[in-house]
N, C-alpha and C positions, 0 to 999 in steps of 0.2 A: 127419700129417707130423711127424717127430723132427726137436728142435731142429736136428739138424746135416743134416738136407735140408733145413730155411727157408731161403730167399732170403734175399741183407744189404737190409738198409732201404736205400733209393739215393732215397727220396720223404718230405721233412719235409714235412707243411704244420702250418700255425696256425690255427687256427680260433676268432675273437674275438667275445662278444657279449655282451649284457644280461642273461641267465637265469644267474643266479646262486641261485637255491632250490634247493635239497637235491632235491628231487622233480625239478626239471628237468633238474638240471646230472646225473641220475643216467641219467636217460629220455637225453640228449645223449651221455653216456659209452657207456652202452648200445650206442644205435646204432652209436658209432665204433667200440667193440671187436665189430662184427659185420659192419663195412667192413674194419676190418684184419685180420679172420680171413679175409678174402672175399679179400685183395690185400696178405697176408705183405711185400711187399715198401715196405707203406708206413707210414708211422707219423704218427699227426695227435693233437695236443695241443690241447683249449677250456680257455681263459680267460675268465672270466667276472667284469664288475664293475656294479655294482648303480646305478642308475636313467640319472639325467643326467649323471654322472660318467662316465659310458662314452662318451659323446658327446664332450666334451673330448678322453677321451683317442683318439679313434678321429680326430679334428680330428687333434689333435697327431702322431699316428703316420704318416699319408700328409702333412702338412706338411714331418714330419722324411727322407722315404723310407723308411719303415719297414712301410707298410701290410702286415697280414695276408693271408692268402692267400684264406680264406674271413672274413666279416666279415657282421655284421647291421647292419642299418639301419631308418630312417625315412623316413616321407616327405621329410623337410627335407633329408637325411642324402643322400637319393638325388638331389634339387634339387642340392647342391652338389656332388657326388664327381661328378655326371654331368657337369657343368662344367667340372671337372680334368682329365676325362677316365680316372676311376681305375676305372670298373663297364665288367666283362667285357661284353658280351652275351651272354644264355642261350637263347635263342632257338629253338639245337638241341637242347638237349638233350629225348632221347626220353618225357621226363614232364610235357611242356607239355601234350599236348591231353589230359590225364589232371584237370584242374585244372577247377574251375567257372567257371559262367559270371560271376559274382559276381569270382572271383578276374583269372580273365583280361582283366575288363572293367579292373580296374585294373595288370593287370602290360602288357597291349601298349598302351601308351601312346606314340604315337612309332614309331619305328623297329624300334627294340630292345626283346628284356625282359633288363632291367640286373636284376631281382632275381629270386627267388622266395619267394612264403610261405609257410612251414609252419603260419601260425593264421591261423583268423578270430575276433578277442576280442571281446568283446560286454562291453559296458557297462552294468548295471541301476542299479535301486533296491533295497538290499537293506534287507529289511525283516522286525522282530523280531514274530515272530510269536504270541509270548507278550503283549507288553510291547504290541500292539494288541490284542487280546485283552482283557487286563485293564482298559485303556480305553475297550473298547467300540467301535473304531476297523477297519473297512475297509481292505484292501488299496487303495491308492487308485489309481484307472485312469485317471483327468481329473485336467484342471489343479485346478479347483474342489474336486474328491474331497481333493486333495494338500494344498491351501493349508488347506483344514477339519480334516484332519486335524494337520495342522502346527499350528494355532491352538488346537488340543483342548490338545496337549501340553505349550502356552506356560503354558494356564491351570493346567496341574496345575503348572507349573515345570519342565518337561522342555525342554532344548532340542531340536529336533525332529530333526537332520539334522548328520550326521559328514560331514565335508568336509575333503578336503585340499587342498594347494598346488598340484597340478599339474593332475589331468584330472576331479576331481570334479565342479565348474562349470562350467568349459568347453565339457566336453562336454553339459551339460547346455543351456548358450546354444545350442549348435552343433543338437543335436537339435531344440529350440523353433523357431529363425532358419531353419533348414533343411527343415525337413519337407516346407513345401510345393515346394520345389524337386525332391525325389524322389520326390512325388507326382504332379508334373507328368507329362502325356503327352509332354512335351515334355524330358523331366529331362533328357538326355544333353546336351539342346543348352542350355539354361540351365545347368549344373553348366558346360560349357566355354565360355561367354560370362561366368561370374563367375568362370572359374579365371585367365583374364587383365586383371582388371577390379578393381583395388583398394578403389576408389569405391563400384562395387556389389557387392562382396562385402561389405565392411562396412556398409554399407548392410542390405543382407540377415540379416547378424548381428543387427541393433542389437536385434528384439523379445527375441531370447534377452539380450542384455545387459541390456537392461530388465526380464526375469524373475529375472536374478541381482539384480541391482540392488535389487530389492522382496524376493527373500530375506533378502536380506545386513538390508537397512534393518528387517522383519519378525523379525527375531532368530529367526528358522528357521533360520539357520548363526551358531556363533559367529567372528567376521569377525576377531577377533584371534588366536583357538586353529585357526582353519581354516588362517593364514597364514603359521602354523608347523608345522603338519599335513605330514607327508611322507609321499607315495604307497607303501600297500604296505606299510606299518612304524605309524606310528602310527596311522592314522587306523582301522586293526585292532584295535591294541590298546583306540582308546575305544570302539568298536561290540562286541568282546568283551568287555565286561563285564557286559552285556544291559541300560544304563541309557539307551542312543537307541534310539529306535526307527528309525530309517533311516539308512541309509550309503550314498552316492555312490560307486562304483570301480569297475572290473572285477571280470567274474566269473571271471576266472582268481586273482582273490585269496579264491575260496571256499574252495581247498584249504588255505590257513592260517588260516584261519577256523574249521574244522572241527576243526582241529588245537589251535588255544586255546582254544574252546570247544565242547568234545562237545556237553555238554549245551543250548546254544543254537539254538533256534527260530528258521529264516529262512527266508526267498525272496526268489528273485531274480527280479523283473521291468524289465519295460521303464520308461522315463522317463517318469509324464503329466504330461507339458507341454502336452497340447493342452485346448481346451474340453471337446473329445469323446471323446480315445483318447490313445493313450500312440505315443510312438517309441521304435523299434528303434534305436541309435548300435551301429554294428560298426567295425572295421578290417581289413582285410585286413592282414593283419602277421605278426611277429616273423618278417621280411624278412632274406633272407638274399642276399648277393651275393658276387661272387666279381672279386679284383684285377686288372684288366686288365693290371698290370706286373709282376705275379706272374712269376717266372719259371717257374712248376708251373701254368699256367693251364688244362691240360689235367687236369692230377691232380685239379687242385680242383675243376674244370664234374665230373668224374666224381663225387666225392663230393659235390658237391650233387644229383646225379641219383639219387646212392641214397637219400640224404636226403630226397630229393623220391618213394620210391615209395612207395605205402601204406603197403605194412609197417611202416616206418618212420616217417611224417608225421603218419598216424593216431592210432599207439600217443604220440608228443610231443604231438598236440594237446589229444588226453584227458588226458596230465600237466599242460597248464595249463587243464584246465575251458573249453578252446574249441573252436570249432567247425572242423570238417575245411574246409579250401581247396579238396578235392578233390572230383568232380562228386559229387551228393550230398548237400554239408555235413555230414556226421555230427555227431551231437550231442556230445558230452560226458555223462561216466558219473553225473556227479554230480545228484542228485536237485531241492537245491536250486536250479540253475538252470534247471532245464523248462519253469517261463513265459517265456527267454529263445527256449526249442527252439521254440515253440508260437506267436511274435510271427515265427522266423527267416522263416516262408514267405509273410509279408506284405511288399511294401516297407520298406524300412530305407534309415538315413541312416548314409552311409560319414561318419566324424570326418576325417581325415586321406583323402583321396580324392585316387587321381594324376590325375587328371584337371583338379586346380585346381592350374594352376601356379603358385601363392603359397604363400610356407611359412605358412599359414593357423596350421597346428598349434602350432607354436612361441610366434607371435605372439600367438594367443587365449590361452595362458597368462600371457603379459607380463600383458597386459590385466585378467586376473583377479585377478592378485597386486595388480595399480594396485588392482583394485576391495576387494578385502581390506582394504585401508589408506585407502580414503576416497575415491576416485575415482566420477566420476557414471556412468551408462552412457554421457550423451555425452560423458565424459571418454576412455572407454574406445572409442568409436568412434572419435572422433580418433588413437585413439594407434592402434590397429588402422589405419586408414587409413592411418598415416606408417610405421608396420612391414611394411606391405604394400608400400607404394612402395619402401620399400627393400629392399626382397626384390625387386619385378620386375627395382630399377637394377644389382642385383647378378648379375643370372642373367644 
């Protein structure tokens, strides 16, 4: 088609989210210029700002009347827009039954599916494969394997474990406190008897807070450099310089890892937390939804439905080193995280699970940051428990 038989644009949308890395924001651009070659007559523009700051401003934008058209979210994210009333229902679109079971367990929650995901991220231990090596030191698969090795590393003077501010411990509590919950033969119906239950859901937390809590006290994380740690940026930069041997994060932060350091030695496995074996922590995420007061709401469910077909969903998940939402899970191309591919078809614990109507996610970080700066674990169940309540009195 020559310029002058294109259609005029008559279809702006916005498209706002979190993935602001060069590798994503390129994978995201991609797709759009192969929606707008699909549908000449439209023109869609991503914004992207980087971690918790996009949260504010995504608060701020449907506060002012301003919300985007297509918009990502969180758990917490979708708790409250679902309350304003601002999340489309997705429901029809033709890419639903194309989604795993894994994913659909958490998008039809309710009524409606008010989102869709294009990732499922996985959370490991990522661990310098050199630098245990030289130690003499075991991949460690149990709690006891973890803590032994952690104590090797104190003796040589190594602090043992890169932790940041945000979901490095957290999710670490959350894996420990949780496991047996989705181990249960019973998981669906205990995960929704503590998703309305503030009292026992932090209850349920409190061994994983007692496991940070004995880190933190154990000088296996440094508790004043972890509490200045930002997710994704620093906590890279100390694990690339191959002087820890393990680092807490997502394994979608392997692609910048690989990036600062070629020549660095890793794997990414699951979390042992347990006596016996290790947990799998996933998310069903990088959530995508669409503005119910959009005046383009049909434009938009369209381009999330392209967004939502393989071709597409696929090729982004593999940009951030996660795993496909679609039946399946495909893995990710990256080498280094294989022991996460290789835990994916056992049970796993959802971090952020819509099935627990508590902004759990949010609030286990408050809790953490408390425990950074000196708070006991039951300081930190308390405060969990009154975050909680205030989340149900809110909703």
């Amino acid at each position: 088609m020559s310029r002058a038989d294109k259609p005029p644009i008559d279809t702006n949308l916005r498209f706002f989210g979190f993935k602001y890395e060069s590798i994503n924001v390129a994978t995201i651009e991609d797709i759009l210029r192969d929606y707008m070659a699909d549908h000449p007559n439209v023109s869609i523009a991503y914004e992207g700002i980087k971690g918790r700051a996009y949260f504010d401003a995504l608060d701020k934008r449907f506060a002012s009347g301003n919300g985007d058209d297509v918009f990502m979210v969180d758990h917490d994210a979708v708790l409250a827009l679902e309350e304003q009333g601002c999340l489309a229902d997705l429901s029809d679109l033709p890419t639903i039954p194309t989604f795993s079971r894994l994913a659909l367990s958490q998008m039809r929650v309710g009524e409606s599916v008010l989102y869709v995901p294009t990732s499922i991220s996985a959370f490991g231990l990522y661990c310098n494969t050199g630098l245990l090596a030289a130690h003499e030191v075991a991949v460690p698969r149990t709690l006891p394997e973890f803590e032994r090795a952690c104590e090797t590393f104190l003796a040589a003077g190594i602090v043992p474990i890169v932790a940041n501010n945000d979901i490095s411990l957290k999710t670490l509590a959350i894996a420990r406190g949780m496991a047996d919950v989705y181990d249960a033969d019973d998981a669906s119906e205990r995960i929704s008897s503590l998703g309305n239950d503030p009292e026992a859901l932090s209850s349920q937390l409190r061994p994983g807070l007692d496991l940070v809590e004995r880190f933190v006290a154990n000088g296996y994380v440094d508790a004043g450099l972890a509490r200045e740690t930002e997710k994704t940026a620093d906590d890279l930069d100390q694990f690339a310089t191959g002087a820890y041997p393990f680092m807490l994060t997502g394994a979608w932060a392997s692609v910048r890892v690989h990036d600062m350091a070629p020549d660095l030695a890793y794997e990414v496995h699951p979390y042992p937390v347990l006596e016996s074996g290790s947990v799998l922590v996933v998310n069903v995420d990088t959530r995508v939804s669409v503005n119910a007061n959009s005046a383009q709401v049909d434009a938009a469910k369209d381009f999330v439905s392209f967004f939502t077909e393989s071709s597409a969903i696929e090729r982004f998940a593999n940009s951030q080193c996660s795993f496909s939402p679609l039946e399946g899970n495909a893995a990710p191309d990256d080498a280094s995280v294989q022991p996460l591919a290789e835990a994916f078809s056992s049970s796993v614990v959802v971090g952020s699970d819509d099935n627990v109507l508590l902004p759990v996610w949010g609030a286990a970080r408050q809790c953490i940051v408390s425990m950074l700066g000196g708070a006991s674990a039951a300081d930190a169940e308390a405060q969990l428990r009154g975050l909680l309540v205030k989340g149900a009195s809110e909703a």
